[in-house]
C-alpha positions, 0 to 999 in steps of 0.5 A: 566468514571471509568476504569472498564467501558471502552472497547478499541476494533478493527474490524479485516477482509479481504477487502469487508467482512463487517467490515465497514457496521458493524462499520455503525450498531454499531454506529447506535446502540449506537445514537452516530451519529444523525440518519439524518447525518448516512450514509454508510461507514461513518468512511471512509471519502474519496471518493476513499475508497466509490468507492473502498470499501475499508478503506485506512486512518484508524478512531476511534469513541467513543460510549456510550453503557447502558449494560443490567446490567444496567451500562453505558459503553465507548466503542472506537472503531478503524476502521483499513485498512483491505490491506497488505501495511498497516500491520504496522498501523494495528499492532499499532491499535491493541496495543491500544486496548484490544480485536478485532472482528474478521468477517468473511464471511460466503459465502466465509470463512476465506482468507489470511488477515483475517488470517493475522490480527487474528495473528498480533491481537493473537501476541498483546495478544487481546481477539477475539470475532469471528463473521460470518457476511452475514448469510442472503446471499443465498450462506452462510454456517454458520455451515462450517464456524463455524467449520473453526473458531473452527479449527484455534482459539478453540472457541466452534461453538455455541459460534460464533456470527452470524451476518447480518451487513446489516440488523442489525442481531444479532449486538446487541448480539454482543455489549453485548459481547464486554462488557462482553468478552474485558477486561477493560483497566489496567493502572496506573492513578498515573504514569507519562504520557505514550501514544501511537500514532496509527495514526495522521492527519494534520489541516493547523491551528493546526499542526499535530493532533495524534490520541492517547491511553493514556497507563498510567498517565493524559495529560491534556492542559497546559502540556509539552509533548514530542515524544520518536522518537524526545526526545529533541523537546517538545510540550505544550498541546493546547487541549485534546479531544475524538473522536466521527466523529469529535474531541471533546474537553475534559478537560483531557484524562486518563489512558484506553482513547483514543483520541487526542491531540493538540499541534502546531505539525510542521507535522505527521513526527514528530507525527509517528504510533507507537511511545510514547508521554511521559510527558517532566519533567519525560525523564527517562520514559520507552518507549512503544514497537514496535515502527519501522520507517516505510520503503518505499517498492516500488518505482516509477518515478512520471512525469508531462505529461505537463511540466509547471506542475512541480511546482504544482506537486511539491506543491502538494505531499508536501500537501498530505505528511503533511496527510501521512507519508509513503510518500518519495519523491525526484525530479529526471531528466529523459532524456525522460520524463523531471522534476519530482519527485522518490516516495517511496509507502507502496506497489502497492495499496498505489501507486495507490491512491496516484496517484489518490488523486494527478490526482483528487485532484489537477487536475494533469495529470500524467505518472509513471515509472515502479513500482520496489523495493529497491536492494542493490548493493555490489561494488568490493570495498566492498561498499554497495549501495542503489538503487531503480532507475534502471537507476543508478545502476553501471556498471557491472565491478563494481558490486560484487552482487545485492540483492533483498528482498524476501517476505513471501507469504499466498495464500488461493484457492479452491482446483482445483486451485492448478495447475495453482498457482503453474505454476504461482508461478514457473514462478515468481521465487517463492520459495515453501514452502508447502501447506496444506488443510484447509478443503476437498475444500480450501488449504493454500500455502506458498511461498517465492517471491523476492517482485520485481515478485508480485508488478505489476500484480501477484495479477490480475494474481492470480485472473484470474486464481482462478476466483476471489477465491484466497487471498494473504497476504505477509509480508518481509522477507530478502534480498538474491542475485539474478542473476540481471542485468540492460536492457535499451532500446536504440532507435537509439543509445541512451539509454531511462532511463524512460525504465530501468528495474533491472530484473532477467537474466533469464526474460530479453530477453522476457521482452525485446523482448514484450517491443521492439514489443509495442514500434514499434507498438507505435512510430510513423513513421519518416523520418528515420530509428528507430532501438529499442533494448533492450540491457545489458551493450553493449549486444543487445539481442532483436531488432526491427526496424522502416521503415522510410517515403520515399518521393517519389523523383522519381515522377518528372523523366518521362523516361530519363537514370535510372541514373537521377534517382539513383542520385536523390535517393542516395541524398536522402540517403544522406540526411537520414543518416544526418538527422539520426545524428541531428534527435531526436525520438519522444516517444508518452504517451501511449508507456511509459504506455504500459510498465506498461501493459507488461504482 
């Protein structure tokens, strides 16, 4: 296949906006799937993305498409994550690629990634393809939509597609335009090998496996090969091929491809989004840029409910990180909850399905601390330390100051939400930075957030408030100091470190106060008095109490002198205030999941 005659292009979209239906149409189009084994969603391999909607492990697909001119052409498509935790893969995709379809709902119009993903696609210097998809629901608005598309990028309204994926309307005509409008790819067949990873899969037989866009130069099998991010490490090529909903074997990939290579990889730490694979007899290469190691942003505490399940729990996040690489973990103790294991995630949805992948894959029943985010602690001894579990963060004389990261917030609404997004801004912390009308209907607000506000549940809030209209999008900013301070619950005395939360002072009496209440709602009754408080260092600020079960020691006394009976009950007290000393609470499930639920 000549150079001239292939097409690297990418779809980019906010989540449900039918990115994959259309993936679905095109490759239906092409023949490049056998019309008995198509399906829905067929780039999205996992259960969890069907039931979602949602693409959550990014996938490439080679198609041969004849042009109306007459010529045949390679067209390789990469299906990206459309949600924000995954920004950093998307931005490697799209620099393996040379133009990108961008889709956009004609009902609901632009949101806050489709605008996110244009500007990382606009940065990579892409050719964009607009195109307004579900012109055949009743609520479109292709024209509005249009002028919108006109407004943010230039293109003329007559010149935007206008598409059903569903129905295959109009999908033709876009095919064609992939053609005419993505530029071929420009590399140099005679220069040493250079090639990006967008993405790498790992098969227990054959290693880590990357997915891969050969910039310049042939890799072929029988090469040494080696990663910019490992230089001294090399790699003989087993096996080249394309990708085509399975790995097809070649004899060579060339400059323009896309495909993958097999070489015995140990594991996907060492075949990274974003990286180069270079030829390892030319080291003096110049490396491709752009290349990051991809930080954990949000971190949480992982616990087998049953503890004999540690081992499998253990086994377990070693088999799903071989597939993923954003996935830190490190074993941890917890006074309440026992043996288990500090993950650190992308952000919240990335947490979410890998606590659903480790329940449904590995038949794991699992508690999860409270999600919080990595502070920097600056000591009175001028050294600065990482935490992320709020259970180690010094103690207060010890601490200078406490920075937390702030993130850059885009939130998309119809105009009659503006009251209470900004009531709901002001309440967590944010900053704001300015709004603006997009049209007589809809308004883009910026913000600035410290990412510890917006994890938990700002999303649902934010959807509640809007009726299910608003978008967000955020990208990290810095990190700025804050008035944070440690809140520990104690329950008779003792600190419970599966309770710790890092949180602003000014929030932690009300945090405090709800958690206090759920806990004596949830704790059942003992023998003894159990006061729950929530305190700072040694100051108590929020506290309830637990009546104690009384036996009633009286019953036995039938009249007599009442003094029988202020025996029999002061023993009893007695006999209470030891207990109390040796006696240990018992903390059911559900109170360590109500914490999650505090609104």
């Amino acid at each position: 296949m000549r150079q001239d005659h292939i097409r690297n292009f990418c779809i980019v979209a906010h989540i449900d906006h039918g990115k994959s239906t259309l993936a679905d149409r095109l490759i239906e189009l092409t023949g490049t799937l056998d019309k008995r084994l198509m399906r829905e969603q067929v780039l999205d391999t996992m259960d969890l993305e069907r039931e979602r909607g949602i693409t959550i492990k990014l996938n490439a697909v080679r198609m041969s498409y004849h042009g109306k001119d007459g010529q045949l052409y390679e067209l390789n498509l990469i299906d990206t994550p459309g949600h924000v935790d995954f920004t950093y893969e998307v931005s490697r995709s799209l620099m393996a690629c040379e133009g990108a379809i961008l889709v956009v709902d004609a009902s609901q119009g632009i949101q806050a990634q489709t605008l996110s993903n244009l500007l990382l696609a606009m940065d990579a210097g892409l050719e964009i393809i607009p195109v307004l998809n579900k012109i055949d629901l009743p609520g479109a608005e292709p024209d509005k939509r249009a002028h919108e598309i006109h407004e943010l990028i230039g293109t003329l309204p007559e010149e935007i597609l206008r598409i059903s994926a569903k129905e295959g309307r109009g999908v033709p005509e876009l095919l064609e335009a992939v053609v005419k409008r993505v530029p071929p790819p420009r590399g140099n067949h005679e220069a040493p090998l250079r090639a990006l990873i967008f993405d790498s899969y790992y098969d227990r037989y054959r290693g880590a496996i990357p997915s891969i866009r050969v910039v310049d130069g042939v890799v072929k099998p029988g090469m040494r090969i080696a990663f910019g991010a490992h230089r001294d490490d090399t790699y003989e090529v087993d096996e080249v091929g394309y990708l085509q909903l399975g790995h097809k074997p070649a004899e060579q990939l060339e400059a323009g491809e896309v495909g993958y290579v097999v070489a015995n990889v140990r594991g996907v730490r060492e075949t990274r989004p974003g990286d180069t694979i270079f030829d390892a007899e030319h080291r003096d290469i110049e490396l491709l840029p752009g290349y990051r190691d991809i930080q954990s942003m949000v971190f949480a505490g992982l616990y087998p409910t049953n503890a004999e399940q540690y081992e499998e729990l253990r086994d377990a996040l070693a088999k799903l990180q071989l597939n993923d690489a954003s996935l830190h973990y490190e074993p941890e103790t917890s006074v309440a909850l026992g043996f288990g294991f500090r993950c650190g995630f992308l952000g919240l949805l990335h947490m979410e399905i890998v606590r659903e992948r480790l329940e449904r894959e590995f038949d794991l029943d699992l508690i999860s601390t409270v999600p919080n985010v990595e502070y920097r602690v600056y000591k009175t001894d001028a050294s600065m330390e990482l935490v992320e579990n709020p259970s180690l963060l010094p103690h207060g004389s010890e601490v200078d100051r406490v920075e937390e990261p702030y993130v850059k917030a885009r939130i998309f609404t119809p105009s009659e939400y503006i009251g209470g997004i900004m009531k709901l801004g002001q309440e967590r912390r944010g900053v704001y930075r300015g709004m603006q009308y997009l049209d007589p209907t809809r308004v883009e607000f910026d913000w600035e957030f410290p990412l510890a506000e917006i994890i938990l549940d700002f999303y649902d809030k934010l959807k509640t408030i809007s009726r299910g209209y608003a978008s967000l999008d955020y990208e990290f900013l810095a990190y700025r100091p804050g008035e944070l301070v440690k809140l520990d619950m104690v329950l008779n005395g003792e600190a419970v470190d599966a309770f710790s939360v890092i949180i602003h002072r000014d929030k932690a009496y009300e945090w405090g106060r709800k958690i206090a209440e759920k806990l004596k709602d949830l704790i059942p009754r003992q023998l003894f008095e159990v006061v729950i408080q929530a305190a700072i260092g040694t100051k108590v600020i929020a506290r309830e109490s637990i009546r104690p079960l009384r036996k009633n020691v009286t019953a036995k006394c039938y009249g007599g002198d009442v003094t029988r009976k202020r025996k029999l009950l002061e023993k009893q007290r007695e006999g209470k205030k030891r207990m109390k000393q040796v006696g240990t609470v018992e903390i059911p499930q559900e109170a360590f999941l109500a914490v999650l639920q505090v609104e």
